[in-house]
Structures are given as C-alpha cells and as structure tokens.
FINUDREN-469150 format. One record per residue (C-alpha): chain; z, y, x. Coordinates in nm, 4 decimals, decimal comma, always signed. Layout:
<A; <Z; Y; X>>
...
//
This chain:
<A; <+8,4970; +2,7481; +8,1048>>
<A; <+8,5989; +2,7370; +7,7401>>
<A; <+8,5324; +2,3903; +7,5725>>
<A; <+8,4516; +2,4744; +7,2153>>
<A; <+8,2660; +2,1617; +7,0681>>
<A; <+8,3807; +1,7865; +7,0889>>
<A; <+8,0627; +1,7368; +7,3337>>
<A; <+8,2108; +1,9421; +7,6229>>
<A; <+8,5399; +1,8221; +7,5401>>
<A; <+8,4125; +1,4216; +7,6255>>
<A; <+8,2537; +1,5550; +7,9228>>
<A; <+8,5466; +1,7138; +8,0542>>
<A; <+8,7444; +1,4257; +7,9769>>
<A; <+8,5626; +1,1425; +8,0954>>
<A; <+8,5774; +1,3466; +8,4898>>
<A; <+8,9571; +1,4333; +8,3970>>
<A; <+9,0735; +1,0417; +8,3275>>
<A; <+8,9098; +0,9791; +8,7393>>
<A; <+9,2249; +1,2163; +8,8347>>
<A; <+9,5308; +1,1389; +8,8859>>
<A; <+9,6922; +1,4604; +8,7614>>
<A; <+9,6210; +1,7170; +8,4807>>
<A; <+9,7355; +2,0535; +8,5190>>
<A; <+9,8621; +2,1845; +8,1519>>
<A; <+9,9503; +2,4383; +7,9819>>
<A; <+9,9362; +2,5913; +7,6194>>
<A; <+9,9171; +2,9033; +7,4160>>
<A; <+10,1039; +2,9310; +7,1019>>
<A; <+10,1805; +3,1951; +6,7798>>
<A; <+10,5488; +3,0867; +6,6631>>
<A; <+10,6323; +3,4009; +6,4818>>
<A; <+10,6706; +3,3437; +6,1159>>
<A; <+10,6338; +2,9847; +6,1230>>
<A; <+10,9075; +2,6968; +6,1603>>
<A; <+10,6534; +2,4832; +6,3491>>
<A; <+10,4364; +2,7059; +6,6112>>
<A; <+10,0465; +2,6878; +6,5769>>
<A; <+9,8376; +2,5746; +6,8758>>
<A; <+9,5982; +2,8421; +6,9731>>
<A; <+9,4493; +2,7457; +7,3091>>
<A; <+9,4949; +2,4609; +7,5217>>
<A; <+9,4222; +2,5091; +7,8764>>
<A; <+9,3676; +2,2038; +8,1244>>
<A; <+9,2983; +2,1850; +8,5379>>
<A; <+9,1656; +1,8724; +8,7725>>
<A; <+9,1376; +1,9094; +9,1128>>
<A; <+8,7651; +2,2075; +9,1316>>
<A; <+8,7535; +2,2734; +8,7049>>
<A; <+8,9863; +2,4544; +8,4664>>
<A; <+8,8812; +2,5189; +8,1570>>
<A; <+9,0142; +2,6558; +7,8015>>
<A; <+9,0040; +2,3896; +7,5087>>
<A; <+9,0155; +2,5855; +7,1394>>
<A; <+9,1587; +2,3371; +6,8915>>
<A; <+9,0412; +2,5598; +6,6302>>
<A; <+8,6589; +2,4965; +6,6662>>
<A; <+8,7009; +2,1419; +6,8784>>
<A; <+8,6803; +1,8675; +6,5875>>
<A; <+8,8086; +1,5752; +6,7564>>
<A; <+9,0822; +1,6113; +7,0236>>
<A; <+9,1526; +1,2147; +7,0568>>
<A; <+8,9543; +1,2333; +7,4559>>
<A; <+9,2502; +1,4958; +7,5216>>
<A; <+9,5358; +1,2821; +7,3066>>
<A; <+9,3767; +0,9862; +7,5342>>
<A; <+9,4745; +1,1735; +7,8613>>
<A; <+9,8186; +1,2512; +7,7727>>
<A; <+9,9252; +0,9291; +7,7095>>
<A; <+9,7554; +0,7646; +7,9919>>
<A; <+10,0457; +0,5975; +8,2434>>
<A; <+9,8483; +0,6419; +8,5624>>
<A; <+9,7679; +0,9996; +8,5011>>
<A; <+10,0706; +1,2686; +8,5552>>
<A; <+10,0823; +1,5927; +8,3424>>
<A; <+10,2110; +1,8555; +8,5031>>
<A; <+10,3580; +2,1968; +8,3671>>
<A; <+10,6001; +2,4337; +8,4007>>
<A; <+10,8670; +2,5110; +8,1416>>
<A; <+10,7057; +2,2679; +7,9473>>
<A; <+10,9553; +2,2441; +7,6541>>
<A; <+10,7439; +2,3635; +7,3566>>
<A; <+10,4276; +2,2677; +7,5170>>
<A; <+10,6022; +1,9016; +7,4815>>
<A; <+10,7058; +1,9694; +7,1539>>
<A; <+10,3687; +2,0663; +6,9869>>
<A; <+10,2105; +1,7619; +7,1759>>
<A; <+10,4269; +1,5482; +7,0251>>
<A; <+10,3881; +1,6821; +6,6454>>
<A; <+10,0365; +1,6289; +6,7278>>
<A; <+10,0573; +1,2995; +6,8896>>
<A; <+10,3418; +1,0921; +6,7132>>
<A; <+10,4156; +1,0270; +7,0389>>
<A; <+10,5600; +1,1588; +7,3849>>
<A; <+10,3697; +1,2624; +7,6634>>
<A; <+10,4647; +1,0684; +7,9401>>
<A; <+10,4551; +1,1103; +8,2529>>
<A; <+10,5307; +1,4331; +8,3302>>
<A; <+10,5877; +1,6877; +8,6086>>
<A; <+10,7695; +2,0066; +8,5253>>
<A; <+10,7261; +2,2924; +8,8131>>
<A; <+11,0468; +2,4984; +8,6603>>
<A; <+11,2570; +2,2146; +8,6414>>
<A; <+11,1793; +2,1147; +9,0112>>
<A; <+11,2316; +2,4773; +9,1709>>
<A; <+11,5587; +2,4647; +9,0265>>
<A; <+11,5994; +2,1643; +9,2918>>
<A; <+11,4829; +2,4048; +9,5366>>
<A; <+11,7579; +2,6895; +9,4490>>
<A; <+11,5085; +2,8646; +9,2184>>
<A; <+11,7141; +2,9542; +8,8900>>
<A; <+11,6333; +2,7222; +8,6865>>
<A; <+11,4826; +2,9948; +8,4090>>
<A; <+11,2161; +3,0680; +8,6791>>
<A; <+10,9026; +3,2515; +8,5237>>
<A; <+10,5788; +3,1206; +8,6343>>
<A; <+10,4468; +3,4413; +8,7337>>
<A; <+10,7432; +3,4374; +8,9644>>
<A; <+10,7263; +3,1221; +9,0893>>
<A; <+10,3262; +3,1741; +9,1860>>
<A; <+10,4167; +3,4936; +9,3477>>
<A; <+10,6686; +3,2837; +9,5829>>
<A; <+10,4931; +2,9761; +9,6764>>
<A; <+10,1045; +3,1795; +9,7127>>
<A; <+10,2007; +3,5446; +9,7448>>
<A; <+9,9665; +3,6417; +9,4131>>
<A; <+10,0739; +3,8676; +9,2113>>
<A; <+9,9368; +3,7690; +8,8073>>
<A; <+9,8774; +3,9586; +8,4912>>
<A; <+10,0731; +4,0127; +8,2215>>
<A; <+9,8242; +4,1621; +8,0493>>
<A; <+9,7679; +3,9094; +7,7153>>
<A; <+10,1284; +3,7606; +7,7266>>
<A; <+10,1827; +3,9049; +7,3701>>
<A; <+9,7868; +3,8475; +7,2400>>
<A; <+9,7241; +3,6993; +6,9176>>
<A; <+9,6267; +3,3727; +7,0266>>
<A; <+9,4802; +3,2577; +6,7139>>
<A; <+9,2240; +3,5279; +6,5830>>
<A; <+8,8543; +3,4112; +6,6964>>
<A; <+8,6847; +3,4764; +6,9121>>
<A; <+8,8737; +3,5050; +7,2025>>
<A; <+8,8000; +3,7869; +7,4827>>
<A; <+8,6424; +3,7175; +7,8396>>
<A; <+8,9444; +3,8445; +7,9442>>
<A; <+9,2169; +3,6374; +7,7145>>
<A; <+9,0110; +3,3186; +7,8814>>
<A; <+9,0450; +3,4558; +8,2454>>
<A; <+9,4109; +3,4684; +8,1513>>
<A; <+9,4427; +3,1538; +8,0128>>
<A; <+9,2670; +2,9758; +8,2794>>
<A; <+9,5160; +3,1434; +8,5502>>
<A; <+9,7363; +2,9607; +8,3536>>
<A; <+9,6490; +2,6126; +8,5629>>
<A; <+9,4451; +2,7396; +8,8510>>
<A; <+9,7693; +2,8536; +8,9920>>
<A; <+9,9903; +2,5774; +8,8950>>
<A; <+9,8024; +2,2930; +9,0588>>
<A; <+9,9070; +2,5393; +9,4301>>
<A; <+10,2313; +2,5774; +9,2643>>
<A; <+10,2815; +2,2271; +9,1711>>
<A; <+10,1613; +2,1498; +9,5827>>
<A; <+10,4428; +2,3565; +9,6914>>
<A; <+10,7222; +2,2290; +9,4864>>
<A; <+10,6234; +1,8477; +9,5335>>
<A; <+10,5999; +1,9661; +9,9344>>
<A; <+10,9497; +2,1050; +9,9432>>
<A; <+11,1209; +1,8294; +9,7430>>
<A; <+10,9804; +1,5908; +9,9820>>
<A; <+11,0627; +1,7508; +10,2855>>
<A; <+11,4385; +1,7944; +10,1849>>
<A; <+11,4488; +1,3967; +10,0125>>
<A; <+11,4782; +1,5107; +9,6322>>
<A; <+11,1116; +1,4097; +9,4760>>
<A; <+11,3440; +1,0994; +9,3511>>
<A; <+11,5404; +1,3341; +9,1635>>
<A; <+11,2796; +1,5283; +8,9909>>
<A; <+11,1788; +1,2196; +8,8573>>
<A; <+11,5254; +1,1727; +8,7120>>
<A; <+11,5091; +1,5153; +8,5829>>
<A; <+11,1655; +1,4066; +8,3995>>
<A; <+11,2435; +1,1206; +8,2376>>
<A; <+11,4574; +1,2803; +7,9342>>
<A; <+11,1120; +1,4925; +7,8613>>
<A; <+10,9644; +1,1853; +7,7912>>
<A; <+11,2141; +1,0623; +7,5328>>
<A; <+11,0894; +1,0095; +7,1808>>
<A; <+11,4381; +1,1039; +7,0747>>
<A; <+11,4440; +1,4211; +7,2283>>
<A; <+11,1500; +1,5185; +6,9430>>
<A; <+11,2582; +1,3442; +6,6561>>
<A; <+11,4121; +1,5542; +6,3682>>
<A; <+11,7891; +1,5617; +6,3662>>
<A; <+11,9083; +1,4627; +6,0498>>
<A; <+11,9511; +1,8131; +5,7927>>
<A; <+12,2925; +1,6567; +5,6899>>
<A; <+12,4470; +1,7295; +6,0733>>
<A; <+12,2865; +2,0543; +6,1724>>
<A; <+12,6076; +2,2171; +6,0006>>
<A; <+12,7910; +2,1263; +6,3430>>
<A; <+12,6158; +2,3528; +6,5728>>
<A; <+12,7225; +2,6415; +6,3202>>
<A; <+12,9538; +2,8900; +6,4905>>
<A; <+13,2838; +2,8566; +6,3041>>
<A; <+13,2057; +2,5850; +6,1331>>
<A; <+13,5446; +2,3951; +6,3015>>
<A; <+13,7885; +2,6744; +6,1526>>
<A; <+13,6200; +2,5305; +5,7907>>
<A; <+13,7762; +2,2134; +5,5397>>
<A; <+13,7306; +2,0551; +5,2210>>
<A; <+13,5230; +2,1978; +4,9703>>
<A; <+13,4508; +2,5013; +5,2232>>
<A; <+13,3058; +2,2624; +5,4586>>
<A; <+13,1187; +2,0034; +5,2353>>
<A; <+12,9552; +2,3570; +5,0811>>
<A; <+12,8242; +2,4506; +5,4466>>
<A; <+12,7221; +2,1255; +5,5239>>
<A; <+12,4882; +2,1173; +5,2108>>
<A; <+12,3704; +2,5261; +5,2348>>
<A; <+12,2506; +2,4688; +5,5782>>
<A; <+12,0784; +2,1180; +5,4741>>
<A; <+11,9030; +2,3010; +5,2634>>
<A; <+11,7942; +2,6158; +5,4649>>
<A; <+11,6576; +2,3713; +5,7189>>
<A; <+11,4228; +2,1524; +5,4484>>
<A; <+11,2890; +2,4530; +5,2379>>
<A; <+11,2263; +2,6013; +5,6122>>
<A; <+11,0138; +2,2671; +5,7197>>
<A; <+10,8545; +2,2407; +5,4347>>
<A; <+10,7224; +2,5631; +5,3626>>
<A; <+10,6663; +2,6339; +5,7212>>
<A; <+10,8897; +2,9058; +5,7962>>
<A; <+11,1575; +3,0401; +6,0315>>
<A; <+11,4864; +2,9011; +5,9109>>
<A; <+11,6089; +3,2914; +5,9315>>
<A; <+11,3654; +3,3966; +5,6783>>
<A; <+11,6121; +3,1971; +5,4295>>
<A; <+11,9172; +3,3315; +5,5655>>
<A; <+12,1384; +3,3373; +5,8793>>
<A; <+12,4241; +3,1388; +5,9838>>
<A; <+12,6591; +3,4253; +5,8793>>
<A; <+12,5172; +3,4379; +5,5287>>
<A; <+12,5876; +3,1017; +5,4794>>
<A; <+12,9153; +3,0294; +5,6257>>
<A; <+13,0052; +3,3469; +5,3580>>
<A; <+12,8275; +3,1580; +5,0911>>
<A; <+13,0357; +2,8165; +5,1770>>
<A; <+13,3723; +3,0315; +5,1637>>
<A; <+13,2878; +3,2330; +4,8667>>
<A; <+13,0309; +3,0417; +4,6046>>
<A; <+12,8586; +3,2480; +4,3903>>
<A; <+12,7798; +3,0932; +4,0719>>
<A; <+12,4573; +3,3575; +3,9547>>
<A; <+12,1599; +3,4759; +4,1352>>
<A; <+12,2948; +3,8223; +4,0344>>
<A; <+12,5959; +3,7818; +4,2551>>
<A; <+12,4009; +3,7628; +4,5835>>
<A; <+12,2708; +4,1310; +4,5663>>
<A; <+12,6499; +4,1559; +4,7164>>
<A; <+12,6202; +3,9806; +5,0166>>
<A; <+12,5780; +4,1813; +5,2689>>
<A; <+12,2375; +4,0074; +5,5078>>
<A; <+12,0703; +3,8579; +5,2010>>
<A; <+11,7433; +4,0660; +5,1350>>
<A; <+11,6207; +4,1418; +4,7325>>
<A; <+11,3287; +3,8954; +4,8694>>
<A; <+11,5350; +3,6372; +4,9937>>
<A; <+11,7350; +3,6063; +4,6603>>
<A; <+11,4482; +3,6038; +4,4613>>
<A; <+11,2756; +3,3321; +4,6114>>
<A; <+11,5654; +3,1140; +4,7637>>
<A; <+11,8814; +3,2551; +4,6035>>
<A; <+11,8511; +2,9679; +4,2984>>
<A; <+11,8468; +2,6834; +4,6154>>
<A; <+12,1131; +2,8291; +4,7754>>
<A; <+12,3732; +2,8326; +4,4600>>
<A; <+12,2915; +2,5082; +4,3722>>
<A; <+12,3226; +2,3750; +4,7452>>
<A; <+12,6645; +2,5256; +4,7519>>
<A; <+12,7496; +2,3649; +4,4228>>
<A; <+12,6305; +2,0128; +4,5560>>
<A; <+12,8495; +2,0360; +4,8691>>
<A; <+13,1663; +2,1855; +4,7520>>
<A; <+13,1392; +1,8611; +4,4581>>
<A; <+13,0788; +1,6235; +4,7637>>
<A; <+13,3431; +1,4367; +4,9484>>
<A; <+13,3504; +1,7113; +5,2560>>
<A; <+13,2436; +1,5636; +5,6135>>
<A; <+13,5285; +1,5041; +5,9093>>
<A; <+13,4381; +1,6814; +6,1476>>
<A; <+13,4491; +1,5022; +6,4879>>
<A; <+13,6242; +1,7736; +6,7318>>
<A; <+13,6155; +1,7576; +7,0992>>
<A; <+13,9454; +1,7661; +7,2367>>
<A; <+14,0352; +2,1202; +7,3999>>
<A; <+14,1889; +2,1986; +7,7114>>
<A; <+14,5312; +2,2051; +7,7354>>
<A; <+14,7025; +2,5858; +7,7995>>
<A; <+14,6510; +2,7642; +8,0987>>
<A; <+14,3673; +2,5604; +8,2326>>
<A; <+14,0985; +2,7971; +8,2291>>
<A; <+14,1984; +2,9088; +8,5545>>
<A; <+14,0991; +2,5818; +8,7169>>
<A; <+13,7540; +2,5636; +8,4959>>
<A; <+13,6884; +2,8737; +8,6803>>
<A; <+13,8115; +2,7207; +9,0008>>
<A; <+13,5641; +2,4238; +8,9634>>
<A; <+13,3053; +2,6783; +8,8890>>
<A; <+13,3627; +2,8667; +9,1929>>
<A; <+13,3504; +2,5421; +9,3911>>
<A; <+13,0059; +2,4178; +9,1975>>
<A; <+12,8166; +2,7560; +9,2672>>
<A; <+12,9383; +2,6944; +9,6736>>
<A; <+12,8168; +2,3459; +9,6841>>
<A; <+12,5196; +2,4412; +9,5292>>
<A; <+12,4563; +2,7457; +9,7241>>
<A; <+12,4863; +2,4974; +10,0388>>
<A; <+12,2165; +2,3033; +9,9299>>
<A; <+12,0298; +2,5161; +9,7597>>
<A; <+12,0151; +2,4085; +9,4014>>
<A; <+12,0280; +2,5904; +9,1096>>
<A; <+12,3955; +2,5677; +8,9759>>
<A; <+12,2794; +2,6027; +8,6467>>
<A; <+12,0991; +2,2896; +8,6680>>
<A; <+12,3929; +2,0810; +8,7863>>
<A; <+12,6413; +2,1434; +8,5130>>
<A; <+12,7868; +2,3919; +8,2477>>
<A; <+13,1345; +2,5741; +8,2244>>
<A; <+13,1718; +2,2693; +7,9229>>
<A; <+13,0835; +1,9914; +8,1463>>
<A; <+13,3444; +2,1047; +8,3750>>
<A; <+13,6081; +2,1403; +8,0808>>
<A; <+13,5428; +1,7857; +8,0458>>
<A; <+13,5218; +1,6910; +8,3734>>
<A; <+13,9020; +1,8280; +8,3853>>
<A; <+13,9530; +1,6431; +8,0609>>
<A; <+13,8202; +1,3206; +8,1226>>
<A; <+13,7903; +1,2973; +8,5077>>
<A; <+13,5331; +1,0570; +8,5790>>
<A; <+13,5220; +0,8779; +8,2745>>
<A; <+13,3441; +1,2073; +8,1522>>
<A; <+13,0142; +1,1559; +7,9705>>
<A; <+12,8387; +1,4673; +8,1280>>
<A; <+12,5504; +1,4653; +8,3691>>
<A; <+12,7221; +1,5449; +8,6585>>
<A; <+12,9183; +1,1719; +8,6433>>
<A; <+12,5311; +1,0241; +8,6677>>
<A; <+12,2727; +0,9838; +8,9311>>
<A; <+12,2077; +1,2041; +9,1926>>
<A; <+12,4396; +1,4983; +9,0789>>
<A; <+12,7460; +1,2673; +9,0724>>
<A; <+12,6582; +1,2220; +9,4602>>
<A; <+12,6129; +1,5060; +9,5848>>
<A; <+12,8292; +1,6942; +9,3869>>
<A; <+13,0713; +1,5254; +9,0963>>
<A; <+13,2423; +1,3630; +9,3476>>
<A; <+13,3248; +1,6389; +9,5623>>
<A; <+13,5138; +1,8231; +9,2493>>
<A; <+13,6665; +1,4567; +9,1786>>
<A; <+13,8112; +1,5112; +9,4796>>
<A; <+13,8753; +1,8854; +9,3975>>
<A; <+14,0738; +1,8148; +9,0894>>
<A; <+14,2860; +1,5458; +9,2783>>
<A; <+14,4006; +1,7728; +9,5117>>
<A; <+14,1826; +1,6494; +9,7996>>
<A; <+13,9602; +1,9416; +9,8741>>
<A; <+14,0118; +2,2630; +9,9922>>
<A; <+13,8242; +2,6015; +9,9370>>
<A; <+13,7976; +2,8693; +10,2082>>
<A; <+13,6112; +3,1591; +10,3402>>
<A; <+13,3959; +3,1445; +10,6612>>
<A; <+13,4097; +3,3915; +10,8145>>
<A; <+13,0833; +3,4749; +10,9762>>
<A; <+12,9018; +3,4106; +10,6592>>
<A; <+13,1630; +3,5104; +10,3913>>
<A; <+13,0764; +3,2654; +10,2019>>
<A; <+13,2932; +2,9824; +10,0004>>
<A; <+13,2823; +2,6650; +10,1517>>
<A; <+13,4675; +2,3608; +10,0168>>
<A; <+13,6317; +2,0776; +10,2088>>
<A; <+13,6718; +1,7499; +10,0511>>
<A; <+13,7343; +1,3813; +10,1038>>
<A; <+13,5077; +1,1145; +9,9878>>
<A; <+13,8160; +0,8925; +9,9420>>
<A; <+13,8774; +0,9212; +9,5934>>
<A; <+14,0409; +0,7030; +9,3586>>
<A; <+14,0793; +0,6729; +8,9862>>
//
C-alpha cells in the first residue's frame, strides 16, 4: 500500500501504535547533497506494510509519534543513516531500537551483512536488486519501485524472527541490547564541532604551528560552507587540497589554478573562502594536538598475535571479529592493559573475550593447532591479575 495523504497515514498509525514492533526502513538520494533527502519511508506491523511518501504526506507527526514511543521497538537493519535522517527530522533519537545487521554479527554473520544476504540465509528467498540505484525522489513512483520498497520490511519482520530466535537460543539477546543502546544516543547525532574535524585529517599529526592552525581553519570552513549550502564537503575540496593549502598559502585566487585537485569551478566559487580561511588560521594561536601514544618498536608482531588469537576466539563462538574489536583497540589493549578505554574492557566482550587476551599478554595463554580441525585454539587462565 502506498500512504500518500495524512488521512491514510492516521489510519495506519493509530493500528501501528497497538503493536509492539515497527518494521523500518528508508529510501534516500545522498548524491550531491551534504544532508541526504528522504524519498520513501517504508513501515511493517505484524499482516500490513506499506510505503509512506514524505513528499505528498503533509503531516508526518502520527509517524514522529511512533518512533519515539518507549513501548514500541523499531527495528532495522543497518540502520545508521536511516537513524540519522530520523533524527534531523525529529530533534530527537529514535529509541528503542533493534538492528538485524548488528545482531547477525552476534551470530558470526560479518558484521557488513547485506540484507539481501541476510534474507536469503534465515528464509531461503532470493530478492531483487532491481531499483537499488532508482531515483527515489522523482514522482510518481512505479508499481514496481513500491513492490521493492515494501520487500524492504515484509522480509525483515522473518528476518528480525530469526535473529531474535538465535540470540536467544545461544544466551546473547542481552547483548544486542548493549549493542543498541549507543544508536540511541543523542550524542552520536549531534554535530561535532567544525573547529576539531581537522583531527581525523590524514597527516594532520606530521603538521605544527602556523601549518597546523591554517588546516584547522581550511577544513572549518569546508565543513560550514558544505552544511550550509547543502553540499558534499568534496565538492569544496578534498583533504589533500587542503592539507597543500595549510603548507603552502596562497595569497590570490589566481594562485589556485596551480593546485593540482582544485577545479576552475571550485576556485571560482570557494577559492576567496579558502584564502581567507588559511589566512585566519595561520594568524591564530595553532591547536596542540592531543596524540595517542604509539607502540613501542617491534610490537606489531604481538598486535598481530592478539589478532590471530581474537579471530580464534571468535571463530569458537561464532561472532563476528570485526564486531569485537579493531587492530587499534588491540594496540591499546597492549598499551594500556586493562586500564584501556576500548570496548573490549566493557560488558559482555570483556567476558568472553578481553580477558582471555589479558591473560594472553601476561603470558598465561597459549595458542595451538588442533589437529583434527586445523584450527587455532587458545588456552588461557582466568586467573589474571593487574
């Protein structure tokens, strides 16, 4: 069913706030834009799925209503920017939530599961990927974009039977509701603040003084002129572009054409902005830059180790590695031992598998091959002391 007035919305809301789930799921054009426009909105109860177009629908607080409603859980599966244009909408989270990726990965999926994958292996369908790439937002939409759409939560309410099944017949439906509980976090949402994002720049830490203050500023303002005029923050310039820019100012529009990944376009309309950002930063005080402390030579041997140990544990007890913790959590694992603030020193991962490298890096395990399987197997002891 497609809902395309508020009348059929209220009507499919009023049966949908008697459930207690709503199966979700969204399509979305990102290309071009910084912020991605909502094109359809699909939505499943238990016997009705239907297609909600936010273009035509006037009033979408019945909807807003159900996604903030405590007793009613929202399931979807890799629901990152689903979450994300909900909450631009909103102002707020939606809360709570069930993610189908993140709980295969407690299953031993990988935890970058597709859905079409994932419905292939807990119903045996096969689905269409015949409108993945459709233009979401031109009007009106095709009998066949809908059927595709509403796929979208007719198979995840089997999928979503499956998963919450399995984690409850091996005892980890507890920690999928750990695993939810950061999508429900205003703060994951929020903005960072323009004035940081120069940290996540690759090769920003080989940068000082003027050189970095001039970054810090040049990427401050990519990232504003992107929000505000609705763009992709490459459309301004790339990272490279910019850390060239904070090492060599250029003090005239005219001396862009000379950097090499700056279009005619791009200097026209944003090369003013960037000069004058550059200017700002290298007359500002430049930032410290916080740096993590490294490893110590000749330790990247036993980061592999640990690696090598994490994929066997997980393997064992078929979890997604990947979801358990990165080649830098275990760099400061070996750092920090269990002081480290990482998710594997928290919760359920700590227990069934931070303690076991504890152990690892204290000398108190042992890794071998069996030899029927071939597989790695670690031995530890839960004795461990700090």
């Amino acid at each position: 069913m497609l809902i395309q007035t508020d009348s059929q919305l209220s009507a499919f809301c009023d049966a949908a706030k008697r459930q207690a789930t709503l199966f979700l799921d969204t399509e979305f054009v990102g290309e071009g834009r910084y912020y991605p426009e909502l094109g359809t909105i699909q939505a499943g109860i238990d016997g009705q799925a239907v297609v909600i177009d936010p273009i035509t629908v006037r009033d979408l607080t019945p909807f807003f209503a159900l996604l903030t409603d405590p007793g009613i859980e929202k399931v979807f599966h890799a629901s990152t920017q689903d979450l994300a244009i909900f909450y631009r909408l909103l102002g707020c989270p939606v809360a709570p939530v069930f993610d189908t990726q993140i709980a295969a990965a407690l299953l031993g999926y990988d935890e970058q599961i597709s859905f079409l994958n994932l419905v292939e292996r807990a119903t045996g369908t096969h689905l269409s990927k015949s409108h993945g790439f459709t233009d979401w937002l031109r009007r009106p939409l095709t009998p066949g974009q809908i059927e595709y759409a509403l796929d979208d939560v007719r198979y995840l309410i089997p999928v979503y039977e499956y998963v919450v099944r399995e984690l409850k017949k091996r005892e980890r439906l507890l920690w999928s509701r750990e695993e939810f509980r950061p999508l429900e976090d205003p703060a994951r949402y929020r903005q960072g603040n323009p004035d940081e994002l120069y940290l996540r720049v690759r090769g920003v830490e080989r940068l000082r003084g003027k050189t970095l203050g001039a970054l810090r500023e040049l990427v401050a303002y990519r990232e504003e002129t992107a929000r505000q005029q609705n763009l992709p923050i490459g459309r301004i310039a790339r990272d490279e572009v910019l850390v060239e820019l904070a090492r060599h100012p250029r003090t005239a529009v005219k001396e862009l054409e000379e950097v090499r990944g700056l279009a005619p376009q791009q200097i026209a309309r944003f090369g003013v902005g960037l000069i004058s950002a550059a200017q700002r930063g290298s007359a500002n005080p430049p930032p410290k830059v916080n740096r993590q402390p490294s490893l110590s030579n000749g330790l990247e041997p036993t980061v592999d180790f640990l690696m090598l140990c994490l994929r066997s544990l997980a393997g064992e007890l078929e979890i997604s590695p990947g979801l358990i913790a990165t080649r830098a959590d275990l760099a400061e694992l070996i750092i920090d031992g269990h002081q480290a603030d990482i998710p594997l020193m928290r919760g359920w991962r700590r227990k069934i598998i931070g303690e076991a490298l504890l152990a690892t890096l204290q000398g108190k395990a042992t890794a071998r091959i069996l030899p029927d399987s071939r597989r790695v197997h670690l031995d530890w002891h839960a004795d461990v002391r700090w």
